[in-house]
Each structure stands twice: as structure tokens, then as C-alpha cells.
BAFI-3210 file (N, C-alpha, C; in Angstrom, 3 decimals, decimal comma, padded with zeros to 6 digits):
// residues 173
n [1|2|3|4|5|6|7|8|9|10|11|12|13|14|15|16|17|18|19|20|21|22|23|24|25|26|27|28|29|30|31|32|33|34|35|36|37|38|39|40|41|42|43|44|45|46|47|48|49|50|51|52|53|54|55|56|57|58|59|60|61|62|63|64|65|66|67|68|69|70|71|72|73|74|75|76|77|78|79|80|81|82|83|84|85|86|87|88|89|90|91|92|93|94|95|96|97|98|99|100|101|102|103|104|105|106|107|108|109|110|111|112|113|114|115|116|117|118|119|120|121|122|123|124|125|126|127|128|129|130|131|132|133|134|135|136|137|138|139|140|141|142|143|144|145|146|147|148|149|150|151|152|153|154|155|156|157|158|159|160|161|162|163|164|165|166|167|168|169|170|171|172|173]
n.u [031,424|029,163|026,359|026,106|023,390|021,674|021,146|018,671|018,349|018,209|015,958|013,971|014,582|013,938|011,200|009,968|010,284|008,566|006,051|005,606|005,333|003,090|001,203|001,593|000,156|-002,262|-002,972|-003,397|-004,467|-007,336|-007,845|-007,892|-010,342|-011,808|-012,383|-011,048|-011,895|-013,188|-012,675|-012,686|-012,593|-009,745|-008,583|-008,886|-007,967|-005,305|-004,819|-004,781|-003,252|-000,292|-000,500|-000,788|002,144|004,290|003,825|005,212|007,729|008,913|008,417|010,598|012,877|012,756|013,515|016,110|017,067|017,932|015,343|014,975|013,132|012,284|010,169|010,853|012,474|011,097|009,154|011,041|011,931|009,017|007,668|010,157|009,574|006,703|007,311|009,200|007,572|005,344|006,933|007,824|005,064|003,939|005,636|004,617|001,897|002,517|003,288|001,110|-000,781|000,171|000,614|-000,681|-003,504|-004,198|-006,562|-007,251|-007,280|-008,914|-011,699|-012,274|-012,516|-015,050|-016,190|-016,576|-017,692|-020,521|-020,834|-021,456|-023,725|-024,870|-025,061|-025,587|-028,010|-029,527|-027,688|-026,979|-025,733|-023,150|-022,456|-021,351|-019,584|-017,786|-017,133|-016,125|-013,802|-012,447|-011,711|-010,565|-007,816|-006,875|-006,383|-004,197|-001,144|001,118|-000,385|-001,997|-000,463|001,395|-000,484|-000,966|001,585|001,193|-000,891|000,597|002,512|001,657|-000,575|001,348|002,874|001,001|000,564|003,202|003,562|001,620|002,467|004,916|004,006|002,686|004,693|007,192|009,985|012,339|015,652|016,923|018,634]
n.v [-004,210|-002,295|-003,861|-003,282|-001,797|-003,167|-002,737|-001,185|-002,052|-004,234|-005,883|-004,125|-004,576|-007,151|-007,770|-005,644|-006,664|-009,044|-008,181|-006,761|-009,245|-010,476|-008,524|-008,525|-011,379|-010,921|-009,192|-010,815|-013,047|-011,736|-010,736|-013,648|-014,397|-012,465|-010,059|-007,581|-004,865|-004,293|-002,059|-002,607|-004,554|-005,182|-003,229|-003,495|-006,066|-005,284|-003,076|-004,729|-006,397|-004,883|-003,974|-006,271|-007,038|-005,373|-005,021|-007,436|-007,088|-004,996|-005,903|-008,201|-006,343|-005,413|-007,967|-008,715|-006,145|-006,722|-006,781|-004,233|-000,883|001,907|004,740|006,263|004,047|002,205|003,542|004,007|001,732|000,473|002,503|002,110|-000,673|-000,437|001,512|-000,451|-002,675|-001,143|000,115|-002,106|-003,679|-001,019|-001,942|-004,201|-003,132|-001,802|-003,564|-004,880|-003,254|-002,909|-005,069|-007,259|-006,770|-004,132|-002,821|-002,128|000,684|002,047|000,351|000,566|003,751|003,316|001,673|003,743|005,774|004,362|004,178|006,793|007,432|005,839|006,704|009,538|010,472|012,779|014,526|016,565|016,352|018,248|018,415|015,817|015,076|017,085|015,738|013,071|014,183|015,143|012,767|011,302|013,010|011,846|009,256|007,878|005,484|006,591|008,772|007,666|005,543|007,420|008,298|006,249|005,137|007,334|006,584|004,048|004,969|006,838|004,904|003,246|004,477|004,861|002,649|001,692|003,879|003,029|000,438|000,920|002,152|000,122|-001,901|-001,058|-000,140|001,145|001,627|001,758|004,720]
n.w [027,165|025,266|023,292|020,068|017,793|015,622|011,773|010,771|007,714|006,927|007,907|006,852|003,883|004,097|005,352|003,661|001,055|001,143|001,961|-000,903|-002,378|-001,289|-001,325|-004,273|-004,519|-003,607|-005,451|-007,952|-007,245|-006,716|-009,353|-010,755|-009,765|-011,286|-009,761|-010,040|-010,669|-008,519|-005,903|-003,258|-001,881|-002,284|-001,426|001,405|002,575|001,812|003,332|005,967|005,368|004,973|007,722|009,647|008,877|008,577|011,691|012,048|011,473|012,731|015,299|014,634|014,510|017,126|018,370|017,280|018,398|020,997|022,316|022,787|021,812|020,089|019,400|017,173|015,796|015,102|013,747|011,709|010,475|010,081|008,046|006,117|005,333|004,502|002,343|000,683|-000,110|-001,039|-003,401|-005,183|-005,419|-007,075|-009,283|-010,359|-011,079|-013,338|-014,836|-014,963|-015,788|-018,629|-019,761|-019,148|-018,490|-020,858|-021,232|-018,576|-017,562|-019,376|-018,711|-015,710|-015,928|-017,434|-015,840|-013,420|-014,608|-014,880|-012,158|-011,533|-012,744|-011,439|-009,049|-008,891|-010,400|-012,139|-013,134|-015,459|-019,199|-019,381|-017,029|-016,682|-018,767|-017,512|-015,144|-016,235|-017,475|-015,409|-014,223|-016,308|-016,118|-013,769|-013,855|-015,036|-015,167|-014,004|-012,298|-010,872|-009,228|-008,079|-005,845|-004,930|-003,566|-001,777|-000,236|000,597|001,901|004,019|005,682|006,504|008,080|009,793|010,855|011,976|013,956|015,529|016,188|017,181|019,745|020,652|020,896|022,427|023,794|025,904|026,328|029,621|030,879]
ca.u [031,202|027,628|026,269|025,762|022,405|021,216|020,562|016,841|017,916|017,982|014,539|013,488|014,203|012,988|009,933|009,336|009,599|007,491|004,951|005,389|004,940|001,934|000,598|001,381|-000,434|-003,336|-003,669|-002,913|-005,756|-008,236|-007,515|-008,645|-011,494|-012,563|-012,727|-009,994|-012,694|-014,073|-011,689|-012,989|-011,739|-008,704|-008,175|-009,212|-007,152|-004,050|-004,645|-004,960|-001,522|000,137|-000,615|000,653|003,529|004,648|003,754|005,831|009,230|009,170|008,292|011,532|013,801|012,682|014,310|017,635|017,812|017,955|014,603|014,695|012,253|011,765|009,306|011,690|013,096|009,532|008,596|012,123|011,174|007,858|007,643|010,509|008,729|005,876|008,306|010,095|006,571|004,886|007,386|007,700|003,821|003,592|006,704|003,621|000,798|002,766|003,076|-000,086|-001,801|000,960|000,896|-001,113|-005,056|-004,102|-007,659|-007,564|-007,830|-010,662|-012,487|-012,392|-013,206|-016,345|-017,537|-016,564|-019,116|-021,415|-021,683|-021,582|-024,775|-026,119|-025,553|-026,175|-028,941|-029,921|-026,655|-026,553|-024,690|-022,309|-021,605|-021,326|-018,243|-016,631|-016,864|-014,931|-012,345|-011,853|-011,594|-009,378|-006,810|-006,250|-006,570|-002,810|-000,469|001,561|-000,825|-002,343|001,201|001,567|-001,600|-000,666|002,544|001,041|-001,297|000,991|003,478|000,487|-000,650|002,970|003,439|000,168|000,618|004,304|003,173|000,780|003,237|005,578|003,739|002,260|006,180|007,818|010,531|013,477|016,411|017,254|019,491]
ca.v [-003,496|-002,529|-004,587|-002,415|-001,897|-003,731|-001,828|-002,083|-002,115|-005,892|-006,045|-003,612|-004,892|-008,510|-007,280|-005,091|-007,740|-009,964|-006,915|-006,571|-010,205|-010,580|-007,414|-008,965|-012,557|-010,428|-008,608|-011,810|-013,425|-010,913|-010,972|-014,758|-014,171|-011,432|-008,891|-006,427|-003,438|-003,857|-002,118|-002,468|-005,949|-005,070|-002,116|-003,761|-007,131|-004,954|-002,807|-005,671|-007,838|-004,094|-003,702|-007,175|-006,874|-004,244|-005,113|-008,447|-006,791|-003,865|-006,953|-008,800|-005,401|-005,541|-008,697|-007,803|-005,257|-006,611|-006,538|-002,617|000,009|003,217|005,229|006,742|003,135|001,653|004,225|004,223|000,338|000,444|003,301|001,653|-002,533|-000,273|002,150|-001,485|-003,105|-000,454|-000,021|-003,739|-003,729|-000,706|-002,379|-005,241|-003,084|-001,233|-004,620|-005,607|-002,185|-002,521|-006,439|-008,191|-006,010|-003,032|-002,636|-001,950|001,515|002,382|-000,096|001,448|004,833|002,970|001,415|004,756|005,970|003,622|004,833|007,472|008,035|005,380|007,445|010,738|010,558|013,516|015,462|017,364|016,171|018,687|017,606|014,253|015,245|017,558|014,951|012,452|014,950|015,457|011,237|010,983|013,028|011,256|007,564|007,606|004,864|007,316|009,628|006,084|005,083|008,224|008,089|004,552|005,371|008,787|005,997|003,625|005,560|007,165|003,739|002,643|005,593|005,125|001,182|001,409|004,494|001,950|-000,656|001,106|002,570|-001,239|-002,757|000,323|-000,640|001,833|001,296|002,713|005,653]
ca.w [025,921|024,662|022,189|019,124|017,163|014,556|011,442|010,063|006,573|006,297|008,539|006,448|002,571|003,829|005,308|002,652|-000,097|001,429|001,507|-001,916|-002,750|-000,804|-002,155|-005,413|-004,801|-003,882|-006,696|-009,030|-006,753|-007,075|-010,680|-011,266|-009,490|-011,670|-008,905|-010,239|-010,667|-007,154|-005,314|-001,845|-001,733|-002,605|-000,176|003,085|002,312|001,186|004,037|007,014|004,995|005,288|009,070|009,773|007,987|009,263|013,079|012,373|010,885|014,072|016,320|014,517|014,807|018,527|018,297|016,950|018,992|022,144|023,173|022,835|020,722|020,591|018,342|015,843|015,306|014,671|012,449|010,315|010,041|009,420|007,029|004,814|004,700|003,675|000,932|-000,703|-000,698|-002,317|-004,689|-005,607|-005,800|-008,188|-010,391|-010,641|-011,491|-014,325|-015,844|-015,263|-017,160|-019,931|-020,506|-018,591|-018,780|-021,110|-020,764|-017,185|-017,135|-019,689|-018,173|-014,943|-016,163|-018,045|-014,620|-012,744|-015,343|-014,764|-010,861|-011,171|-012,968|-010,707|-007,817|-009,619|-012,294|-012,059|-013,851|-017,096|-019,981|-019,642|-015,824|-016,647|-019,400|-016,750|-014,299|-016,787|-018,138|-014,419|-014,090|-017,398|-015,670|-012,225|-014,465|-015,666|-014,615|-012,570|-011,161|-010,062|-008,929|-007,024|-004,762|-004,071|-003,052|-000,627|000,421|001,440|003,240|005,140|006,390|006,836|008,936|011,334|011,442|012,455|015,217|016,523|016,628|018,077|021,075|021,535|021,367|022,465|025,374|025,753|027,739|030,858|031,089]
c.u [029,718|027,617|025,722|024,296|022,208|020,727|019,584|017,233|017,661|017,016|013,751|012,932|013,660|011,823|009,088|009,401|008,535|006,240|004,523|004,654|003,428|000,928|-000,375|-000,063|-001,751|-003,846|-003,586|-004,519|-006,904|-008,826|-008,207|-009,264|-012,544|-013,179|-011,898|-010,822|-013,156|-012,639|-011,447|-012,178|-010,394|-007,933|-007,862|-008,370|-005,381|-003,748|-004,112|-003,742|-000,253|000,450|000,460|002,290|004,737|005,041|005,157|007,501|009,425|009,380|009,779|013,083|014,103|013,723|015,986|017,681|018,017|016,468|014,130|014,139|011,736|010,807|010,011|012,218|011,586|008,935|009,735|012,101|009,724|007,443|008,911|010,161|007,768|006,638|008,497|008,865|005,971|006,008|007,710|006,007|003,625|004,434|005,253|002,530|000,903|002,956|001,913|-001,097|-000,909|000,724|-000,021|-003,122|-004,393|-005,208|-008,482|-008,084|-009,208|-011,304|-012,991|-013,075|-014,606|-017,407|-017,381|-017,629|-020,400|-022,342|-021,941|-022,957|-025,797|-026,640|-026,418|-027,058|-029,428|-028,789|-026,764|-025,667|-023,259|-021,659|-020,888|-019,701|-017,600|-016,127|-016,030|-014,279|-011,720|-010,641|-010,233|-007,918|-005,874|-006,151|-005,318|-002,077|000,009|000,888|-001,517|-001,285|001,382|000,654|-001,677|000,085|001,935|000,532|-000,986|002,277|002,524|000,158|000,484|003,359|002,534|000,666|002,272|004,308|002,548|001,184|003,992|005,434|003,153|004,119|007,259|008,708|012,234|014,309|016,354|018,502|020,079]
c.v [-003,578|-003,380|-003,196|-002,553|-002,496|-003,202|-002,281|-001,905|-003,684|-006,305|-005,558|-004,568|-006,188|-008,193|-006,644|-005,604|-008,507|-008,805|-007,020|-007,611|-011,048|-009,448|-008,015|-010,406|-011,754|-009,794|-009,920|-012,489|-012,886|-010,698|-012,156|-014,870|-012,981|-010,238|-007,689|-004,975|-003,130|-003,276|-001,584|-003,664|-005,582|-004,308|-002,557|-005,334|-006,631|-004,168|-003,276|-006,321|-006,206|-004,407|-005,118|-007,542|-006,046|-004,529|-005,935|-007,831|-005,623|-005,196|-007,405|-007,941|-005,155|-006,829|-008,982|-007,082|-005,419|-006,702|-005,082|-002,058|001,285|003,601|005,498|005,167|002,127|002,280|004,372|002,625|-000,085|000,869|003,028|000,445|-001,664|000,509|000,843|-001,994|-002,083|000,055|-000,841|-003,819|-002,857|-001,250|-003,137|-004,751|-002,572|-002,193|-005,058|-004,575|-002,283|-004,068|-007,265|-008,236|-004,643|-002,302|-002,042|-000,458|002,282|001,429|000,269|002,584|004,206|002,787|002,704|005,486|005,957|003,859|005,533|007,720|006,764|006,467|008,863|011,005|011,466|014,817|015,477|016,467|016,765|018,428|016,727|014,337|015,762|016,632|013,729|012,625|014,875|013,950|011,021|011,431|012,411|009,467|007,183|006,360|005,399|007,992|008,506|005,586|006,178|008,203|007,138|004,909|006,383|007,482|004,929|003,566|005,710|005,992|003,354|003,827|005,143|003,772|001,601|002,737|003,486|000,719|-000,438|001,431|001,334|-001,737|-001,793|-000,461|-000,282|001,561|001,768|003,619|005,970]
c.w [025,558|023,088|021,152|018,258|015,953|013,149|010,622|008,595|006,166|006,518|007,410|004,525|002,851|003,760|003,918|001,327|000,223|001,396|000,407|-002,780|-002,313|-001,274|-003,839|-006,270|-004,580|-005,152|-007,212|-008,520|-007,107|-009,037|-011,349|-010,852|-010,095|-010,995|-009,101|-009,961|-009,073|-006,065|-003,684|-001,223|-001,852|-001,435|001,072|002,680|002,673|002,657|005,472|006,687|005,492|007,352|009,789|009,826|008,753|011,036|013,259|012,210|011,984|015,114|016,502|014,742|016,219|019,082|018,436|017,931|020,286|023,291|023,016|021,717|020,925|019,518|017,142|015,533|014,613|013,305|011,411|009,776|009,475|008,120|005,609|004,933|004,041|002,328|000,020|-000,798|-001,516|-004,016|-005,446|-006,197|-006,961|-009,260|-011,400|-011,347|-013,351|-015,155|-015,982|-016,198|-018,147|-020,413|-020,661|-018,712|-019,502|-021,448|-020,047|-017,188|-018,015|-019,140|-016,567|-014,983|-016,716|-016,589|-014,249|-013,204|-015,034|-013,194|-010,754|-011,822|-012,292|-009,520|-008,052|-010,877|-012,342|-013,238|-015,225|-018,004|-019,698|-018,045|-015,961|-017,534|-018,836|-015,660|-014,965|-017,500|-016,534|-013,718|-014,859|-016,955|-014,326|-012,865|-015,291|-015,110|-013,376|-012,012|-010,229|-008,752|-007,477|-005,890|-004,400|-003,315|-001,560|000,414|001,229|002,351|003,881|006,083|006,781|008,498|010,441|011,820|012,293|014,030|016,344|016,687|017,596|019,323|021,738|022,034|021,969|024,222|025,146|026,432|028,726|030,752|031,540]
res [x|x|x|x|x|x|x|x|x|x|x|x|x|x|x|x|x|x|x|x|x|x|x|x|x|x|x|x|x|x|x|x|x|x|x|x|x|x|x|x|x|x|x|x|x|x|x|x|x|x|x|x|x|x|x|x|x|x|x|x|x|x|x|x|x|x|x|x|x|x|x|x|x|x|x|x|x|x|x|x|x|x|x|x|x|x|x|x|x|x|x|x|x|x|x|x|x|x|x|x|x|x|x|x|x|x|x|x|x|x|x|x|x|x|x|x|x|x|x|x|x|x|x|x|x|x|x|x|x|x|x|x|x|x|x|x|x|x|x|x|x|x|x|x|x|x|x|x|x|x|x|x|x|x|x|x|x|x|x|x|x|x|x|x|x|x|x|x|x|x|x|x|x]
***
């Protein structure tokens, strides 16, 4: 009798808490270090614990399964650890702009401000107000929320491609 497949939702919601919770300690980290605004740090940290993450819970489905991986099983694993982490992570941020910094986002728009007429000193008044009416509307919780989310399916998607074609080992036919 064949042994039957393993199904990645349990790979999946572990993985993808631990995502979330690592997500989370980063931000929280970043946070008591007073780096919240810089959000280069943040990116390339979040990005690199993502990739990991990810590699390890395809790796562990490889596992389960026998040893065996195909692409479509890599990427329906990958792409949901990254789905329950990012949606665990934004649960976190919506507390953290409502409770925790309700601050956060004019202060943002202030520095965003602030570069922008470093980089650009040269712009008009009336630039400078179209350029943060243009700001004010993408600086919501959810439109925030949402471009997280695009952003970390997208990554979820390439990391778990490039997992899968490294761990990739189909049966025989």
C-alpha cells in the first residue's frame, strides 16, 4: 500500500506562526532600539527570517513526505508560512499604530517629509503639497496592511520557487 501524503496545512500554520512571531520580535526589537522609522533595517532582517522560514517548513514537508517535492507542493507551502505569518504580523502592527505608537504614522509622513526635501530641494511649494496629499493617501493602516501583504506573498512566492527547485525530488513514475 502507498503511503499517503502528508497535508501541508499543519507544516504550514506552524511555520507560519513562527514567521509571524519572529516577524513580531523583530519589530518589538527594532522598536526598543528606536529604529522603527528606518525601515531598511527592518526590510532586510524581515526579508532574510522570511526566506529561512520558509526554506525550513518546505525542507520539513520534504520530510513528511517521504523524502519527496515537487514545485507545486513547495510553493502551496511556502506561499501559505508566508500568508499565516504575514497575517499574524499585520494583526501586530494594527496594535502597535492603535495602542502601542499612535504616533507612528504622522511621524513617518513628517520624516518622509523631511527626505524628501533633502533629496529634492529644489521643489515648489505647491509640489511639495501634491507630493504629501499623494503620501497622506498610501499612509493608512490598511493601504499599509495591503502592500505588506502583496509584499509578502511576492517574496513567499519567489523564496518557496527557490526552495523548491533547490529541494525538489519527485518520484519515479
Amino acid at each position: 500500500m502507498e503511503e499517503q501524503q502528508k497535508p501541508t496545512s499543519k507544516i504550514t500554520l506552524h511555520y507560519g506562526v513562527i514567521l509571524g512571531v519572529v516577524s513580531i520580535l523583530i519589530s518589538v526589537i527594532i522598536y526598543a532600539l528606536g529604529m522603527q522609522y528606518d525601515e531598511d533595517w527592518k526590510s532586510w532582517i524581515g526579508i532574510i527570517a522570511m526566506a529561512a522560514i520558509v526554506f525550513l517548513g518546505i525542507k520539513k514537508f520534504k520530510e513528511f513526505n517521504g523524502g519527496y517535492l515537487t514545485i507545486g507542493q513547495a510553493l502551496k507551502t511556502g506561499v501559505g508560512i508566508a500568508l499565516i505569518g504575514s497575517i499574524i504580523s499585520l494583526l501586530y502592527f494594527f496594535i502597535f499604530v492603535s495602542f502601542i505608537e499612535p504616533d507612528f504614522l504622522a511621524n513617518k509622513m513628517a520624516l518622509g517629509e523631511t527626505k524628501m526635501l533633502e533629496m529634492y530641494p529644489n521643489l515648489t511649494d505647491e509640489q511639495i503639497e501634491q507630493q504629501l496629499e499623494m503620501q497622506k493617501k498610501f499612509a493608512t493602516p490598511a493601504i499599509m496592511s495591503a502592500f505588506a501583504l502583496v509584499f509578502s506573498l511576492f517574496f513567499g512566492f519567489v523564496f518557496s520557487l527557490i526552495s523548491g527547485f533547490i529541494q525538489k525530488n519527485e518520484p519515479n513514475k
